[in-house]
Biopython code that builds the backbone (N, CA, C, O; Angstrom):
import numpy as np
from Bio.PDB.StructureBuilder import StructureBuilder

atoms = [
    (1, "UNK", "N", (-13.213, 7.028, 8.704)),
    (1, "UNK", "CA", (-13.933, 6.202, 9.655)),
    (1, "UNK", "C", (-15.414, 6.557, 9.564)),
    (1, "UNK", "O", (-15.724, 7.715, 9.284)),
    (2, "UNK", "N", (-16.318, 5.658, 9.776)),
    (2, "UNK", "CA", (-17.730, 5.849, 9.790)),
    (2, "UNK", "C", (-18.286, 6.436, 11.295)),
    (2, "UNK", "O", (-17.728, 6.356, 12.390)),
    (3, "UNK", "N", (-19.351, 6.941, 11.004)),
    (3, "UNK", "CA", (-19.843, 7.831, 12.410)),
    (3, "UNK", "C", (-21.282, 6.995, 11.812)),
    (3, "UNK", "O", (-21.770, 6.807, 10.698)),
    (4, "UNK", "N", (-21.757, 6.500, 13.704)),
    (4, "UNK", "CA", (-22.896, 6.093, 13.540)),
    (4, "UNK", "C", (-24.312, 6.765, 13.965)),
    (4, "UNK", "O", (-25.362, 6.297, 14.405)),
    (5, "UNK", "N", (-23.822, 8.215, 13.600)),
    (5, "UNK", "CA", (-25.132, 9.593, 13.673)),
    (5, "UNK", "C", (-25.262, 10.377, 15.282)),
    (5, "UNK", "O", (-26.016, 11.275, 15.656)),
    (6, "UNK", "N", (-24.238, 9.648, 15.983)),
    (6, "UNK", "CA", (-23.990, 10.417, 17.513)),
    (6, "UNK", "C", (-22.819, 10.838, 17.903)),
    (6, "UNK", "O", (-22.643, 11.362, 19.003)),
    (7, "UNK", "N", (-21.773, 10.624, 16.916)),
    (7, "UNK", "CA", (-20.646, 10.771, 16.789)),
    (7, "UNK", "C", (-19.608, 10.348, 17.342)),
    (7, "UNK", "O", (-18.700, 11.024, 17.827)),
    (8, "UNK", "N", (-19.749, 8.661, 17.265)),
    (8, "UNK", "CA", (-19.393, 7.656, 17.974)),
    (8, "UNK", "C", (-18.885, 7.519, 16.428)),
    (8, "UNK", "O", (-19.481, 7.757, 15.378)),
    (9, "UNK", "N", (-17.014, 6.850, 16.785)),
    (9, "UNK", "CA", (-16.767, 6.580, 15.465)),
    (9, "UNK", "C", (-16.824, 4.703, 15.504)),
    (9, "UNK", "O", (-16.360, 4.025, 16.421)),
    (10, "UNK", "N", (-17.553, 4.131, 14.188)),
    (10, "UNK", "CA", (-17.438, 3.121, 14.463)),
    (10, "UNK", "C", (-16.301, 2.096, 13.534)),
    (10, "UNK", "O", (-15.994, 2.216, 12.347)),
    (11, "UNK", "N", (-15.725, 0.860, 14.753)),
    (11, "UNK", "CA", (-14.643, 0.188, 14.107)),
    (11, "UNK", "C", (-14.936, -0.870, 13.418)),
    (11, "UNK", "O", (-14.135, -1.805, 13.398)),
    (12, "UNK", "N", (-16.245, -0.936, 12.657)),
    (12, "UNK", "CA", (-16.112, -1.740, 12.040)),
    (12, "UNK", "C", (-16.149, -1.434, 10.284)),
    (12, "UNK", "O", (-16.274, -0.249, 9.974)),
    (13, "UNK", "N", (-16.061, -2.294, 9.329)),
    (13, "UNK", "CA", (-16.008, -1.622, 7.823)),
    (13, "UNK", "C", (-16.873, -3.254, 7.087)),
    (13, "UNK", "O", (-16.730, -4.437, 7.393)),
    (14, "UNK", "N", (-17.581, -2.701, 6.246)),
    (14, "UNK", "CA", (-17.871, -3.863, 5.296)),
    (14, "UNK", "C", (-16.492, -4.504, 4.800)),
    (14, "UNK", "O", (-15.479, -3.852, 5.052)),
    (15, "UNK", "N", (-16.382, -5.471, 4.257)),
    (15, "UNK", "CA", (-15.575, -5.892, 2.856)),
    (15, "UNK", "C", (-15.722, -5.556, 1.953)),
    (15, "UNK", "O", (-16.865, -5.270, 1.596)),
    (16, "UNK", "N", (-14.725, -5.425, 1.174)),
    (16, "UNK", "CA", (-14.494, -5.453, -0.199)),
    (16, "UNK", "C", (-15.922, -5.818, -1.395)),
    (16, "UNK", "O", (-16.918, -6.503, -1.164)),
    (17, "UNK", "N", (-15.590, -5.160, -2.539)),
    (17, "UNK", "CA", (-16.357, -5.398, -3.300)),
    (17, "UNK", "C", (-15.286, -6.410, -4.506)),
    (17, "UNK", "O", (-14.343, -5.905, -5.115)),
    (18, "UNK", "N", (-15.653, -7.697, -4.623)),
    (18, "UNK", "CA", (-14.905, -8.667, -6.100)),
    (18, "UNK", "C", (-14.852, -7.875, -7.059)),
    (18, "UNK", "O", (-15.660, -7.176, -7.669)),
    (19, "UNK", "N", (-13.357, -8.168, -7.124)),
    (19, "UNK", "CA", (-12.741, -7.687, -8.196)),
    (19, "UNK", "C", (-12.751, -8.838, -9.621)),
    (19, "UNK", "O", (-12.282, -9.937, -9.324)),
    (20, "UNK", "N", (-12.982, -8.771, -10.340)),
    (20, "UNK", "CA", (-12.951, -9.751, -11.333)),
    (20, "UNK", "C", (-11.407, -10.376, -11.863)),
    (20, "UNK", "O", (-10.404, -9.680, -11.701)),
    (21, "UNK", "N", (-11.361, -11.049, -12.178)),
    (21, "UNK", "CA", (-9.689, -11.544, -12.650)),
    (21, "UNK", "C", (-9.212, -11.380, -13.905)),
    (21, "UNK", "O", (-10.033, -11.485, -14.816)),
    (22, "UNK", "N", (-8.550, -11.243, -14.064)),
    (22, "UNK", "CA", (-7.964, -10.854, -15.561)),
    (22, "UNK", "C", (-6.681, -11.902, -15.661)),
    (22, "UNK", "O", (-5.870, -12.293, -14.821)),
    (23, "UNK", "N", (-6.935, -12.277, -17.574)),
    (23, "UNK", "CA", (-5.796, -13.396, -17.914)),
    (23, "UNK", "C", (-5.470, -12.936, -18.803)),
    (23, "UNK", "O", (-6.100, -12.114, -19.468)),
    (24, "UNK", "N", (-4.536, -13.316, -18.986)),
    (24, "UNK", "CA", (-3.329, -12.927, -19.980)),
    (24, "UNK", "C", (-2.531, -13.958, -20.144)),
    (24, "UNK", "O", (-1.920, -14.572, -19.269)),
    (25, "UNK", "N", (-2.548, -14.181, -21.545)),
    (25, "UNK", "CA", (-1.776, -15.400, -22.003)),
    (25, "UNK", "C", (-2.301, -16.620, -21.364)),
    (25, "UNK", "O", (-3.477, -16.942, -21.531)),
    (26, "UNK", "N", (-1.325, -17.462, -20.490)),
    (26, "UNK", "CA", (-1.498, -18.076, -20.026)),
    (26, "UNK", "C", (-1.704, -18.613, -18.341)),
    (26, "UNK", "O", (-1.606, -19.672, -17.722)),
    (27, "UNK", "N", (-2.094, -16.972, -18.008)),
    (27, "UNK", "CA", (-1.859, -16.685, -16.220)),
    (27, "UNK", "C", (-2.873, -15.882, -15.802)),
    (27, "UNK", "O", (-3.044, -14.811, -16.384)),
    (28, "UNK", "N", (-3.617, -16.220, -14.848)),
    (28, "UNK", "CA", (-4.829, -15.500, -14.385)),
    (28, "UNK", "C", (-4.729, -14.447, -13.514)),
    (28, "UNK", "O", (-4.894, -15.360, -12.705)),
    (29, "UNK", "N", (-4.662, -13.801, -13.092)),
    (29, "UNK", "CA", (-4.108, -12.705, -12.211)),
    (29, "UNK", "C", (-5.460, -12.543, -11.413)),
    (29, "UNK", "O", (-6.478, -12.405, -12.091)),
    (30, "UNK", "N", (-5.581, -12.547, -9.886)),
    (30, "UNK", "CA", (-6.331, -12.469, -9.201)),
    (30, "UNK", "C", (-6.268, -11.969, -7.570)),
    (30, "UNK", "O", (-5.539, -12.596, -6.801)),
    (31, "UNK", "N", (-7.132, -10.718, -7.041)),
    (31, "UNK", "CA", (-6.743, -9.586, -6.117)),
    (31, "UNK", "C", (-6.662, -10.666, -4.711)),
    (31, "UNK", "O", (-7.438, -11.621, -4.698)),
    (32, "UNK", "N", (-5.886, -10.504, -3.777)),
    (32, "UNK", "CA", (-6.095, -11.385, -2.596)),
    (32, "UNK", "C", (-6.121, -10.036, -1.695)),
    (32, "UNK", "O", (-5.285, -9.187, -1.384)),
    (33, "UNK", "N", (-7.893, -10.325, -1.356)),
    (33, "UNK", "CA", (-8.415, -9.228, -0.136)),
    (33, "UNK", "C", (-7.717, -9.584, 1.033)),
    (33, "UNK", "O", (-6.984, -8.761, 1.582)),
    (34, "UNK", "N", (-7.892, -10.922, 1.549)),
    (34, "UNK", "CA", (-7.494, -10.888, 2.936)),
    (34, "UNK", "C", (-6.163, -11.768, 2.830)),
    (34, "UNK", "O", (-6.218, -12.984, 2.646)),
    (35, "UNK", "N", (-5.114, -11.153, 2.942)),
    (35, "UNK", "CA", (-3.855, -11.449, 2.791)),
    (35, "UNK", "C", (-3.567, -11.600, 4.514)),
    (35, "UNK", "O", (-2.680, -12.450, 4.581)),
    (36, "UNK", "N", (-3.756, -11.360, 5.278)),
    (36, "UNK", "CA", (-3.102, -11.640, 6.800)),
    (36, "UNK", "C", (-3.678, -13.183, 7.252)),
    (36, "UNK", "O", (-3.226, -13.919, 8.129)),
    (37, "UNK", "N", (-5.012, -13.443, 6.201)),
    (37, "UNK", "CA", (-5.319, -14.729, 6.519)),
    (37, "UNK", "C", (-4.465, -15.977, 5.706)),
    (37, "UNK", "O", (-4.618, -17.188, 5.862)),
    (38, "UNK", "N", (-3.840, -15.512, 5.101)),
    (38, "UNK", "CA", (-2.952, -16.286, 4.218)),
    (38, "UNK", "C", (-1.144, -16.000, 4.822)),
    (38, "UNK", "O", (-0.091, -16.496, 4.420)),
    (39, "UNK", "N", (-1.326, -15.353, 5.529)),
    (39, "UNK", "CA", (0.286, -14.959, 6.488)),
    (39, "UNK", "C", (0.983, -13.478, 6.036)),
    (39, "UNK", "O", (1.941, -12.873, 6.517)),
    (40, "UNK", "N", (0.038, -13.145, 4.847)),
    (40, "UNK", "CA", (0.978, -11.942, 4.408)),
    (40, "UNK", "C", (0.648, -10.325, 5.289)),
    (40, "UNK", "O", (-0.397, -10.108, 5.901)),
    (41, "UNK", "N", (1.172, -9.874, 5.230)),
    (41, "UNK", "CA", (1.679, -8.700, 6.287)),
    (41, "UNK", "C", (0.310, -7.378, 6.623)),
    (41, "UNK", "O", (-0.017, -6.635, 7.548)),
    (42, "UNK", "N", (-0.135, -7.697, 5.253)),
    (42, "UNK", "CA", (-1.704, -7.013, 5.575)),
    (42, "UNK", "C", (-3.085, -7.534, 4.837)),
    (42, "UNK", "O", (-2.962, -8.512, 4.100)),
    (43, "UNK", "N", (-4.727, -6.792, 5.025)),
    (43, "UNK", "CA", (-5.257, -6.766, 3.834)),
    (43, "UNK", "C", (-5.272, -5.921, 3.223)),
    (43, "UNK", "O", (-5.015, -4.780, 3.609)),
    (44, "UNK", "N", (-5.570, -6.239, 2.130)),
    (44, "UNK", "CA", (-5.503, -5.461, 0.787)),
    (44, "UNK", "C", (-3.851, -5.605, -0.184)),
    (44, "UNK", "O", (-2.918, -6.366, 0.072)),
    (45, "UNK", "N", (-3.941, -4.755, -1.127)),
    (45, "UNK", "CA", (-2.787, -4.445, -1.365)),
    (45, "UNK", "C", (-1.986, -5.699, -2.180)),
    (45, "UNK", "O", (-0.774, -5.488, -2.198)),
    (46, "UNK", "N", (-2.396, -6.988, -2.875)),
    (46, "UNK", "CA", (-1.445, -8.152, -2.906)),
    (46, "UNK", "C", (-2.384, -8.653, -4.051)),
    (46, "UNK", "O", (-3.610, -8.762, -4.082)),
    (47, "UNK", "N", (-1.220, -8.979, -5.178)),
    (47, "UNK", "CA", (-2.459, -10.223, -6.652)),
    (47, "UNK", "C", (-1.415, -11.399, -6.824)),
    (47, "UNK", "O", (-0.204, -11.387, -6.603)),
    (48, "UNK", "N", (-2.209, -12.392, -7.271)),
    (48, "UNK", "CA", (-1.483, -13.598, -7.156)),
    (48, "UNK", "C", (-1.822, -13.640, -8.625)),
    (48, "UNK", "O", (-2.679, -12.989, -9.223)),
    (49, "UNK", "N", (-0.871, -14.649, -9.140)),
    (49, "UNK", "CA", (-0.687, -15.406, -10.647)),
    (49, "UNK", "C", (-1.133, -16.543, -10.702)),
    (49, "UNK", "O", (-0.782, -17.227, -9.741)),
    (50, "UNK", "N", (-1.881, -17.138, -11.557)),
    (50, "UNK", "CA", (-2.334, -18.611, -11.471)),
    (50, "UNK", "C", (-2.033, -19.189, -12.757)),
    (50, "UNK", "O", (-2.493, -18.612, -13.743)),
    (51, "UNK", "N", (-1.260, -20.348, -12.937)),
    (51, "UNK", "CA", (-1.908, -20.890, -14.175)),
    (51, "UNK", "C", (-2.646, -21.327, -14.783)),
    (51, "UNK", "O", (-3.073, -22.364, -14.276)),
    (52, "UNK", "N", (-3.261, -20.985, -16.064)),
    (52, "UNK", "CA", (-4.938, -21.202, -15.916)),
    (52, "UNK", "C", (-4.631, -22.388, -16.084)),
    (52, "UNK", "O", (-5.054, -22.954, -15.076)),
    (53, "UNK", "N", (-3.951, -23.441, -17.009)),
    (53, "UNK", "CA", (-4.148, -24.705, -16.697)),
    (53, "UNK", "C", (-4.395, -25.529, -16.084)),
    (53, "UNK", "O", (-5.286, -26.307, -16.422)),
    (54, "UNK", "N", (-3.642, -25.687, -14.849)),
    (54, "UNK", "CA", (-3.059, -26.338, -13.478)),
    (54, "UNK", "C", (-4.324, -25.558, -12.430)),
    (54, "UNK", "O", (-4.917, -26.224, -11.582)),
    (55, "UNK", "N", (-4.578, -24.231, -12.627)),
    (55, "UNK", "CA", (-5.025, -23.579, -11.278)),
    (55, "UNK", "C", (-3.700, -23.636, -10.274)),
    (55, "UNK", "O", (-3.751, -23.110, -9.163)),
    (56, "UNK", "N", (-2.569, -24.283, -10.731)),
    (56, "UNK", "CA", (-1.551, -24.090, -9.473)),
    (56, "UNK", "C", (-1.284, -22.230, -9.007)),
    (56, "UNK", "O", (-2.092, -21.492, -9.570)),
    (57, "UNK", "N", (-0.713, -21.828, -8.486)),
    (57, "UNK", "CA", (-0.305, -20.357, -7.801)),
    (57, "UNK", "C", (0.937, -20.207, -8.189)),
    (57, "UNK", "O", (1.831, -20.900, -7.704)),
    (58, "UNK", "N", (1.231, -19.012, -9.388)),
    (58, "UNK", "CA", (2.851, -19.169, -9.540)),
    (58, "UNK", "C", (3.536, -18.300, -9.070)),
    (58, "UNK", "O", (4.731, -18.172, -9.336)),
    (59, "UNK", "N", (2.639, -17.276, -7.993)),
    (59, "UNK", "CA", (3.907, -16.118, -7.744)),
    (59, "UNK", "C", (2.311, -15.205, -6.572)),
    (59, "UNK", "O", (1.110, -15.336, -6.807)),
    (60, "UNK", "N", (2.882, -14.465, -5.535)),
    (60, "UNK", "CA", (2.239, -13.529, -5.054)),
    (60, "UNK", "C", (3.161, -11.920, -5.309)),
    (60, "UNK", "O", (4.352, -11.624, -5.216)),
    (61, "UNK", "N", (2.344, -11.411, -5.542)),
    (61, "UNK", "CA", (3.414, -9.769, -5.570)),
    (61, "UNK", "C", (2.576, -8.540, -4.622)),
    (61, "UNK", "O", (1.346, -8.584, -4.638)),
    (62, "UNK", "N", (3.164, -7.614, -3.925)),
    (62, "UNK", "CA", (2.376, -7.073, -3.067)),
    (62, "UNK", "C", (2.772, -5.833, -3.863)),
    (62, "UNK", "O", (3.950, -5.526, -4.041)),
    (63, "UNK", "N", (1.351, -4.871, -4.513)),
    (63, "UNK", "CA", (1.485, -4.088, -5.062)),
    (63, "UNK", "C", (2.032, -2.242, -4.191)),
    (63, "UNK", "O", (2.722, -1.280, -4.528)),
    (64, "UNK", "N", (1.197, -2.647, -2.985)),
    (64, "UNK", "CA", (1.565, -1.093, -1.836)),
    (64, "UNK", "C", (1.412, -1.667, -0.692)),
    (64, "UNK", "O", (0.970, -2.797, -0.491)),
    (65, "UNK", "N", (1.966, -0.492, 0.475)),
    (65, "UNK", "CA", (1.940, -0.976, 1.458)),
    (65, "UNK", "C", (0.829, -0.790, 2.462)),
    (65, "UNK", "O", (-0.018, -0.115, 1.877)),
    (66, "UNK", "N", (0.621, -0.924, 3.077)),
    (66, "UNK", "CA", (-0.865, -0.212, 4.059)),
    (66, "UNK", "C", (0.265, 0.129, 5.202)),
    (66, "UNK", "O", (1.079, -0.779, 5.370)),
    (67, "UNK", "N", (0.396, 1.012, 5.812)),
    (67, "UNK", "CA", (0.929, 1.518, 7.285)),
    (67, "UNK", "C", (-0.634, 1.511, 8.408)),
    (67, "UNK", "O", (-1.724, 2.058, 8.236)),
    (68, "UNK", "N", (-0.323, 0.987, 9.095)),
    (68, "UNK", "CA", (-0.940, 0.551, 10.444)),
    (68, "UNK", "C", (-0.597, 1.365, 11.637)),
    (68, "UNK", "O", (0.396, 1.121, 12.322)),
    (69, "UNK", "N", (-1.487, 2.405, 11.899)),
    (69, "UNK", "CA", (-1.825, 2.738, 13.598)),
    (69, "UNK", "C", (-2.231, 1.715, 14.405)),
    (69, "UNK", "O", (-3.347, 1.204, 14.492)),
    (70, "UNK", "N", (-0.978, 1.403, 15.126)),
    (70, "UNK", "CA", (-1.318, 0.294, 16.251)),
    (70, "UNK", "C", (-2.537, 1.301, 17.351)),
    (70, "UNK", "O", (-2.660, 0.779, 18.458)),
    (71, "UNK", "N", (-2.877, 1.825, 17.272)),
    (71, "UNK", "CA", (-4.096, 2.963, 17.994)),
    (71, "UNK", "C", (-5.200, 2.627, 18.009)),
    (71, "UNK", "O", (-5.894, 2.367, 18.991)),
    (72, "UNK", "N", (-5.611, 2.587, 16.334)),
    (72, "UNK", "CA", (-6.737, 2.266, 15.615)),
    (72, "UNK", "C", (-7.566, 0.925, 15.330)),
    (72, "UNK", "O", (-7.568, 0.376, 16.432)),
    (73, "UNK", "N", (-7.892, 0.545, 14.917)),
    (73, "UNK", "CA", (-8.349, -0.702, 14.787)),
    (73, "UNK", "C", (-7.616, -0.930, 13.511)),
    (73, "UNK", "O", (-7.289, -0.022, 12.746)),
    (74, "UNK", "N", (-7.382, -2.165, 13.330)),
    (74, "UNK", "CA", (-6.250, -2.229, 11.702)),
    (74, "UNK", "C", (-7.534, -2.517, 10.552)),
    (74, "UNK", "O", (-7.287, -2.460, 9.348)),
    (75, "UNK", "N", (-9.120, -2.875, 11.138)),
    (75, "UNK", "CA", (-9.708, -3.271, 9.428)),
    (75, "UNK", "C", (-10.530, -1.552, 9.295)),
    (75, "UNK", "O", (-11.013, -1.215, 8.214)),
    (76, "UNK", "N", (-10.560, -1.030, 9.972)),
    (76, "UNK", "CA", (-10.888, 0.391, 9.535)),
    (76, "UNK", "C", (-9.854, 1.167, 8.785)),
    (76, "UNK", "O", (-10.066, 2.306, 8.369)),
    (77, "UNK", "N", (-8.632, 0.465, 8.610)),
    (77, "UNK", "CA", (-7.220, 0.640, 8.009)),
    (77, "UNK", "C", (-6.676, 0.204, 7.099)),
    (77, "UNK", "O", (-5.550, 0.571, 6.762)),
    (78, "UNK", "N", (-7.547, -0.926, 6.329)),
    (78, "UNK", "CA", (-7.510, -1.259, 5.217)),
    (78, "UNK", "C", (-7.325, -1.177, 4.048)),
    (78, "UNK", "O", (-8.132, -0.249, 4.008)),
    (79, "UNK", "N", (-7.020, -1.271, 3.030)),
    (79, "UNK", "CA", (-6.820, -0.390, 1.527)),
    (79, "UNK", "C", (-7.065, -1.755, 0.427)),
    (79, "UNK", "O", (-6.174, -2.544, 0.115)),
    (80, "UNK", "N", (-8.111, -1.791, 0.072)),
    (80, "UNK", "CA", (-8.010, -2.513, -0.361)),
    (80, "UNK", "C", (-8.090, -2.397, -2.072)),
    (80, "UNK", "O", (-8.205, -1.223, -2.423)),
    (81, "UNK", "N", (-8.061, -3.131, -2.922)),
    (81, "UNK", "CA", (-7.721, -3.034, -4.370)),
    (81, "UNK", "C", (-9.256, -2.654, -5.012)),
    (81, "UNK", "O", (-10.187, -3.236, -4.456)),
    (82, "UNK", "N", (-9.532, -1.927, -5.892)),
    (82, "UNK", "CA", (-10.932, -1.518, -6.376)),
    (82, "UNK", "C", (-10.962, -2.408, -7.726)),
    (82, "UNK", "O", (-11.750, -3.321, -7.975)),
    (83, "UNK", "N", (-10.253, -2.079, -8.273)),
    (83, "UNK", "CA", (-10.135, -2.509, -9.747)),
    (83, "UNK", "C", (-8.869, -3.467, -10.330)),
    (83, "UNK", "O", (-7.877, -3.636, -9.620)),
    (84, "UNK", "N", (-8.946, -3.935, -11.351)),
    (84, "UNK", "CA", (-7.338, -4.374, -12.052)),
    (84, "UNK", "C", (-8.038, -4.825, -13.635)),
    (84, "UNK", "O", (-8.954, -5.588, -13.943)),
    (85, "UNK", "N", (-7.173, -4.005, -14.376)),
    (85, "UNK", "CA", (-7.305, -4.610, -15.955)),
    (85, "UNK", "C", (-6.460, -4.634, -16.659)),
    (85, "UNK", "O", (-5.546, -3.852, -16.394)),
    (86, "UNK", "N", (-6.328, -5.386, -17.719)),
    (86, "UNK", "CA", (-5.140, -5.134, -18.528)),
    (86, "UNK", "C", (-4.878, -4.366, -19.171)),
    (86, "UNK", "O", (-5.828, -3.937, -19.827)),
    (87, "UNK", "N", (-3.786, -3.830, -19.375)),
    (87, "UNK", "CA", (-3.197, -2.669, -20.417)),
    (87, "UNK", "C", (-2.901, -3.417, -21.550)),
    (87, "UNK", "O", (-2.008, -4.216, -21.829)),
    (88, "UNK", "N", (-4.163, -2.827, -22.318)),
    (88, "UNK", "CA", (-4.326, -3.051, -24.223)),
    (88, "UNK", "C", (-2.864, -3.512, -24.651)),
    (88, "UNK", "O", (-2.679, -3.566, -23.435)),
    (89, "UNK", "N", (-2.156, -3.736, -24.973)),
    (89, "UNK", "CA", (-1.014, -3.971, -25.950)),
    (89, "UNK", "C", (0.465, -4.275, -25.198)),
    (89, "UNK", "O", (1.547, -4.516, -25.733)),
    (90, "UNK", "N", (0.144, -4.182, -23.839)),
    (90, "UNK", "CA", (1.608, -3.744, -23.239)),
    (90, "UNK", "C", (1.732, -4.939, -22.272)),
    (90, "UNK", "O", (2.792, -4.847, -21.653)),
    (91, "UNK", "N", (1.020, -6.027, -21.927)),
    (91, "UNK", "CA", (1.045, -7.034, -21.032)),
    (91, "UNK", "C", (1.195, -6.756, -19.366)),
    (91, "UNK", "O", (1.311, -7.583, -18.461)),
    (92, "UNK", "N", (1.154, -5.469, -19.314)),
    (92, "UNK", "CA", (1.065, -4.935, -17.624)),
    (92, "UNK", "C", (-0.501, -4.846, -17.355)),
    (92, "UNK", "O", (-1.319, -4.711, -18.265)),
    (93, "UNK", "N", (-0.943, -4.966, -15.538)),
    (93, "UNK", "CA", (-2.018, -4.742, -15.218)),
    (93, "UNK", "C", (-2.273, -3.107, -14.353)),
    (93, "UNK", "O", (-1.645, -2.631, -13.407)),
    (94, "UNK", "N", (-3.055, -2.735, -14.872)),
    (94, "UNK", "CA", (-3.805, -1.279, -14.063)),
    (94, "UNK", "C", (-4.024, -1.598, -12.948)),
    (94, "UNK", "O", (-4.559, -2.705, -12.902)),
    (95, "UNK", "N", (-3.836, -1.070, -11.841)),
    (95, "UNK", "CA", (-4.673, -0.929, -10.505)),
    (95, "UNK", "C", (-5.163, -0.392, -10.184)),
    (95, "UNK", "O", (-4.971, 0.546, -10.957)),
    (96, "UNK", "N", (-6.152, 0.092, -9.196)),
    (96, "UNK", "CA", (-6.686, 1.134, -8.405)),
    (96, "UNK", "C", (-6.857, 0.700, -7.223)),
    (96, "UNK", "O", (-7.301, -0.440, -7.079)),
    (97, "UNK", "N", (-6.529, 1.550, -6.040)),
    (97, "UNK", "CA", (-7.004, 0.796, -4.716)),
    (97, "UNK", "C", (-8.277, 1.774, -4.943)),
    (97, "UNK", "O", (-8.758, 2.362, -5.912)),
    (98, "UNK", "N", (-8.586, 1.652, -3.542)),
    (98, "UNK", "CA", (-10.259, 2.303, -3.145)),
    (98, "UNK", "C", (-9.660, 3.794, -2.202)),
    (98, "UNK", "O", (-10.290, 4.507, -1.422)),
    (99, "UNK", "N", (-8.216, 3.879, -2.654)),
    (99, "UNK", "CA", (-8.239, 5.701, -2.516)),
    (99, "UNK", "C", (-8.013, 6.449, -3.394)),
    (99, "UNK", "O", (-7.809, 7.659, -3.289)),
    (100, "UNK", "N", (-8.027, 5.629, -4.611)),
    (100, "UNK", "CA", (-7.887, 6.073, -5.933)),
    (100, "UNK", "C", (-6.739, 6.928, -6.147)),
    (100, "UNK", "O", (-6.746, 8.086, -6.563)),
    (101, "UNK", "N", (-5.474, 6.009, -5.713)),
    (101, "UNK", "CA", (-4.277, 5.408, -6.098)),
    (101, "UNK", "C", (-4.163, 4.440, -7.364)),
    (101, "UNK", "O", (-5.000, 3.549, -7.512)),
    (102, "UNK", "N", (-3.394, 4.573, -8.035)),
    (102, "UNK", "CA", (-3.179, 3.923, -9.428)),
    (102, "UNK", "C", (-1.470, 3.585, -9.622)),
    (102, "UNK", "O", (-0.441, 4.256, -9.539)),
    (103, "UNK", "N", (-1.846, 1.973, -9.964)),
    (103, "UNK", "CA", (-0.159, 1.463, -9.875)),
    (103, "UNK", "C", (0.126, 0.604, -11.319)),
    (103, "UNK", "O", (-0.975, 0.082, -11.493)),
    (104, "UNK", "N", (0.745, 0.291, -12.130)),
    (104, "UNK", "CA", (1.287, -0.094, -13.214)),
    (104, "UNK", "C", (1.809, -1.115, -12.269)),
    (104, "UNK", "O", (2.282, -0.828, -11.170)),
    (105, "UNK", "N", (1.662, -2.805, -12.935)),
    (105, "UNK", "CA", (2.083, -3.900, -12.684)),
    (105, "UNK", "C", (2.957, -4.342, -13.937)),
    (105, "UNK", "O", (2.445, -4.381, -15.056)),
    (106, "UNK", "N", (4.058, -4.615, -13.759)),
    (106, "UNK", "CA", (4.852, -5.224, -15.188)),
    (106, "UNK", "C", (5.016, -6.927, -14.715)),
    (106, "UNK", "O", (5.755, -7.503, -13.917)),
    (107, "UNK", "N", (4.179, -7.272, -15.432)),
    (107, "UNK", "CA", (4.093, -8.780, -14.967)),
    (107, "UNK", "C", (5.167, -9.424, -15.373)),
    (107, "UNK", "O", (5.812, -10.027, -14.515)),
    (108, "UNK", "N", (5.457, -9.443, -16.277)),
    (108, "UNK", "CA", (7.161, -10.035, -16.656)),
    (108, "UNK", "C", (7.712, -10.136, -16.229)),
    (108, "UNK", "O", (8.224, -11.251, -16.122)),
    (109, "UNK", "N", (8.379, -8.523, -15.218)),
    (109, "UNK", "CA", (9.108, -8.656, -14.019)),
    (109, "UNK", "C", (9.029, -8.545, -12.784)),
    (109, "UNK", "O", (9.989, -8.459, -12.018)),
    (110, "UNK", "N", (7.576, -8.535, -12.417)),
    (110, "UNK", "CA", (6.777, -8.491, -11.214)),
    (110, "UNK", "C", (7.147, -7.343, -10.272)),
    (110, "UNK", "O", (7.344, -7.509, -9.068)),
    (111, "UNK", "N", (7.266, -5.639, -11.190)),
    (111, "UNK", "CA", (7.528, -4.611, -10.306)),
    (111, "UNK", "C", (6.579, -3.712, -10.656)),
    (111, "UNK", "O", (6.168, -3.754, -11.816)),
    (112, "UNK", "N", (6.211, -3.039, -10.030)),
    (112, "UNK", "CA", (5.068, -2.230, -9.582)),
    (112, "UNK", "C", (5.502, -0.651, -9.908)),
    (112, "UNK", "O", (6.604, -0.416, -9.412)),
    (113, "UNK", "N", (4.971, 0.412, -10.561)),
    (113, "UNK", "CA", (5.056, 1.909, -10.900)),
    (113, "UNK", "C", (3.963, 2.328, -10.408)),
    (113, "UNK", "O", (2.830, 1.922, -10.668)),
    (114, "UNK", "N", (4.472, 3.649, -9.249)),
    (114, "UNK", "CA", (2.635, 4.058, -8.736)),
    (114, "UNK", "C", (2.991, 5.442, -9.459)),
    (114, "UNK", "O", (3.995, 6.148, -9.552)),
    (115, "UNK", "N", (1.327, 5.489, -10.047)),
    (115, "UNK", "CA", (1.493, 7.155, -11.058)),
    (115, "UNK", "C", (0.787, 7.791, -10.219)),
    (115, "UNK", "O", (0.555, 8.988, -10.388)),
]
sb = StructureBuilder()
sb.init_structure("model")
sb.init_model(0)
sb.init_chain("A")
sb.init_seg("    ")
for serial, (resi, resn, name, xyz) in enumerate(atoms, 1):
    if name == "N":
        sb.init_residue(resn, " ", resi, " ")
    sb.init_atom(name, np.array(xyz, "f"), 0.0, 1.0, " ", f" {name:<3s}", serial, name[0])
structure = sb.get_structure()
């Protein structure tokens, strides 16, 4: 949490910094920061598939979970995704959130390995 120099903690947090998208083959893979505005269960944490053709949406996958202190304020609670690239030769995507957590995406079968 941020302290605003009197030692008042404060509840608020910037956003996210854009993550760039990464494609592969024929599917764009792209980070969805604010997922509770779209119905899903938190922010952070969630990449969607696109076809680059269409731009249609072919799949959401939620890579981790965020746990929530109903106490706290929930966007000082955030986790959101730092990075995502592809792995050279192997068709999975790298992650990093911003606690520098690291998760293996197997897009093929849309399951997630946290190392």
């Amino acid at each position: 949490m941020n302290d605003d120099g009197l030692g008042m903690p404060m509840g608020k947090r910037l956003g996210p910094d854009d993550v760039p998208p990464v494609t592969i083959g024929d599917t764009r893979f792209e980070i969805i920061h604010w997922g509770r505005e779209r119905g899903l269960g938190q922010n952070g944490g969630y990449i969607a598939a696109y076809d680059v053709q269409s731009g249609s949406e072919l799949w959401t996958l939620k890579v981790y979970h965020v746990e929530y202190d109903e106490k706290m304020e929930s966007d000082v609670q955030d986790v959101f995704i730092e990075s995502m690239e592809e792995d050279a030769g192997s068709g999975n995507l790298n992650i990093t959130d911003e606690g520098g957590k690291k998760y293996v995406v197997n897009i093929a079968k849309q399951t997630i390995t946290c190392l």
